[in-house]
C-alpha positions as semicolon CSV with decimal commas, in nm:
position;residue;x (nm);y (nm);z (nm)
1;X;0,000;0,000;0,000
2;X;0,288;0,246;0,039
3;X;0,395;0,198;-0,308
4;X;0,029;0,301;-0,396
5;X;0,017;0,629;-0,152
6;X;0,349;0,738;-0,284
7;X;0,220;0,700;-0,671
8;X;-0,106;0,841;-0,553
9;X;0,046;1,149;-0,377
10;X;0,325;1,229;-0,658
11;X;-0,002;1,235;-0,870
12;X;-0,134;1,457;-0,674
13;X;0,133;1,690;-0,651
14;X;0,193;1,751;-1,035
15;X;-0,171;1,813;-1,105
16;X;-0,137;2,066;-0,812
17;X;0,120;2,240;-0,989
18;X;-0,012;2,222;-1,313
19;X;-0,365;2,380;-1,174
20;X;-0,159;2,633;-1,000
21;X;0,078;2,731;-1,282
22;X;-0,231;2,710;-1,559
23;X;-0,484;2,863;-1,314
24;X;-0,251;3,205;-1,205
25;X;-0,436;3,428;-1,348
26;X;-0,737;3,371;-1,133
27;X;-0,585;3,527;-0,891
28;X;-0,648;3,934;-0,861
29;X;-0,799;4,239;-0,662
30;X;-1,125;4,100;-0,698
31;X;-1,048;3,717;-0,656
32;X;-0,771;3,664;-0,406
33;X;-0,865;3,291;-0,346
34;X;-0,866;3,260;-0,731
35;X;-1,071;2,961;-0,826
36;X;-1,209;2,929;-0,504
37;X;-1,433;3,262;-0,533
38;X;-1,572;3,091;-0,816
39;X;-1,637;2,824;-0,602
40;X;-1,793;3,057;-0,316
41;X;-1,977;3,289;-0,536
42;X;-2,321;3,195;-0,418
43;X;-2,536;3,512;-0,522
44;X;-2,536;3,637;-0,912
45;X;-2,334;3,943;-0,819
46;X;-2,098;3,809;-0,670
47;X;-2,056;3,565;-0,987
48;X;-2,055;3,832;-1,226
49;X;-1,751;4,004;-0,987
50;X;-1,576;3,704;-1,008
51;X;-1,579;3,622;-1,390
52;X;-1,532;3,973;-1,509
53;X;-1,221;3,939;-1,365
54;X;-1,114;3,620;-1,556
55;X;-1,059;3,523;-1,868
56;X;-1,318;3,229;-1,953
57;X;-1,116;2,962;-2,106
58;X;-0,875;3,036;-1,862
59;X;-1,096;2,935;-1,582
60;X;-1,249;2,688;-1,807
61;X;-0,901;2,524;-1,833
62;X;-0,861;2,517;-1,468
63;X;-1,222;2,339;-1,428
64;X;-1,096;2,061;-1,633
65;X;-0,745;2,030;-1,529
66;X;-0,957;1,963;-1,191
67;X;-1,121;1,695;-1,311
68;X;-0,768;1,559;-1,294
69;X;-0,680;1,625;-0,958
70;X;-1,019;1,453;-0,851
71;X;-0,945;1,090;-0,861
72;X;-0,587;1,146;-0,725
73;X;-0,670;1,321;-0,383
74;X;-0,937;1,114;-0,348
75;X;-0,731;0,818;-0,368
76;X;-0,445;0,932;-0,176
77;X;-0,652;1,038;0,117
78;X;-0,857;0,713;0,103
79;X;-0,540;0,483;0,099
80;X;-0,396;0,691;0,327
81;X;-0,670;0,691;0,613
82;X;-0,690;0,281;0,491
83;X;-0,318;0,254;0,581
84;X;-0,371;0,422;0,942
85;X;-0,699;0,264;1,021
86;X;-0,537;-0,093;0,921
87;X;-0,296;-0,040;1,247
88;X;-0,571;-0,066;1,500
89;X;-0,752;-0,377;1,547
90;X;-1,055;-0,216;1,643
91;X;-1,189;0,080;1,828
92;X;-1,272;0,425;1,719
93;X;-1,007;0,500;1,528
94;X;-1,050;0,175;1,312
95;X;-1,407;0,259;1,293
96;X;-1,349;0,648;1,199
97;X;-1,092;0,534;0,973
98;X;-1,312;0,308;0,726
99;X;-1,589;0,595;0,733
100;X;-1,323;0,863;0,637
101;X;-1,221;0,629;0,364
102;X;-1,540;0,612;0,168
103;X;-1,601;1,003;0,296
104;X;-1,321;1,105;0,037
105;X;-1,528;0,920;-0,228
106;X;-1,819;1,144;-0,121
107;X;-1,623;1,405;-0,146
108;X;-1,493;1,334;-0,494
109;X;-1,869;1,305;-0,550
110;X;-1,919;1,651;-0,472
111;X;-1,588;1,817;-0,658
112;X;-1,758;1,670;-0,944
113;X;-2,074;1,785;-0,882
114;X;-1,939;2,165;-0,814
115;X;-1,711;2,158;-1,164
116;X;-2,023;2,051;-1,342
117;X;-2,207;2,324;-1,156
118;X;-1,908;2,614;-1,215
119;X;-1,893;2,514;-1,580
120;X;-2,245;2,551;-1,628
121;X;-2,219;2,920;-1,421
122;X;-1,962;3,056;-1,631
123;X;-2,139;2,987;-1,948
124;X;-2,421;3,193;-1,820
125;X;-2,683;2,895;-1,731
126;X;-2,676;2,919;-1,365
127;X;-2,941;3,054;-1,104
128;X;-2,972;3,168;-0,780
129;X;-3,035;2,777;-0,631
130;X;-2,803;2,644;-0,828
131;X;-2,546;2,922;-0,698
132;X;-2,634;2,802;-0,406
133;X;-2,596;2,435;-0,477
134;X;-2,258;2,505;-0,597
135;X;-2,164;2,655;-0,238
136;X;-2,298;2,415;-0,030
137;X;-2,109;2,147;-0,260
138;X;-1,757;2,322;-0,216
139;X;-1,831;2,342;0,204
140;X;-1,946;2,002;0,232
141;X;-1,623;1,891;0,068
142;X;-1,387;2,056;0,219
143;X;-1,546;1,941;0,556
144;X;-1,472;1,610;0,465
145;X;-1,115;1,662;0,343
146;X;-1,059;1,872;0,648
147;X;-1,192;1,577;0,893
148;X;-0,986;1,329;0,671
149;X;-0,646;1,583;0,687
150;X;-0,724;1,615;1,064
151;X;-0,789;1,204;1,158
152;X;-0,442;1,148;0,950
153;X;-0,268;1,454;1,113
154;X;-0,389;1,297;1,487
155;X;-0,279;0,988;1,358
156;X;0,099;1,088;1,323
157;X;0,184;0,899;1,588
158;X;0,040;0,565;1,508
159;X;0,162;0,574;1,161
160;X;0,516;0,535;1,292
161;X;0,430;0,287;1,594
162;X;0,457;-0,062;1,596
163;X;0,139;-0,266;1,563
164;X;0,037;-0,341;1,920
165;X;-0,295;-0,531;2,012
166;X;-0,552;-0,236;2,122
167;X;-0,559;-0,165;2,486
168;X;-0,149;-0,293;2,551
């Protein structure tokens, strides 16, 4: 499995750079969290704010490079919190662990679901709901990739322990 997570987070990494290099130009006065406004923009004027301030295959570009990066954080944090939760034999962590795992699918789920949503929004076919949708999509997320970064970050230290039956 290590060989995997290492594949999986080298992956990862390029597409990172590549959305960062390729997507650069999101990044202004009026969009400081560059494709993330887009993300955020969850009323019409705050959409318009946010694409006059782009050029639209440039974010387009960035949309799709995303679908990239999809599949490879998804797997990385799902073989990741499968590697710590495989160290306990049972217990909470165990238990949080194979819920976290699928989580990250649900949260690929939902990256998916926003692109679709922000590609539909910049080509003018969006509405206030669907604005909305889109918002409520990128929060629900990043909730789960933040309670998946923070079981693995708490989980530092069993990563690097020996397997020990649970309660020795």
């Amino acid at each position: 499995m290590k060989k995997q997570i290492a594949i999986t987070a080298v992956s990862c990494l390029v597409v990172i750079v590549l959305m960062r290099l390729q997507g650069a130009g999101l990044t202004g006065p009026n969009t400081p969290r560059g494709i993330l406004d887009l993300e955020f923009a969850n009323s019409p004027a705050r959409l318009t704010t946010v694409l006059a301030a782009w050029e639209q295959a440039t974010v387009t570009c960035n949309i799709w490079i995303d679908f990239l990066f999809i599949p490879t954080y998804v797997l990385l944090l799902s073989l990741s919190v499968a590697a710590v939760a495989a160290k306990r034999n049972k217990g909470l962590l165990r238990s949080a662990g194979t819920l976290l795992q699928r989580a990250a699918f649900v949260a690929g789920i939902l990256d998916i679901s926003e692109n679709l949503l922000m590609l539909q929004s910049i080509a003018g076919n969006y509405t206030p709901d669907s604005l909305w949708l889109t918002y409520y999509c990128a929060i629900i997320k990043f909730g789960i990739v933040f309670c998946i970064l923070f079981y693995l970050l708490i989980s530092i230290p069993i990563i690097f322990k020996k397997n020990k039956p649970d309660g020795a």
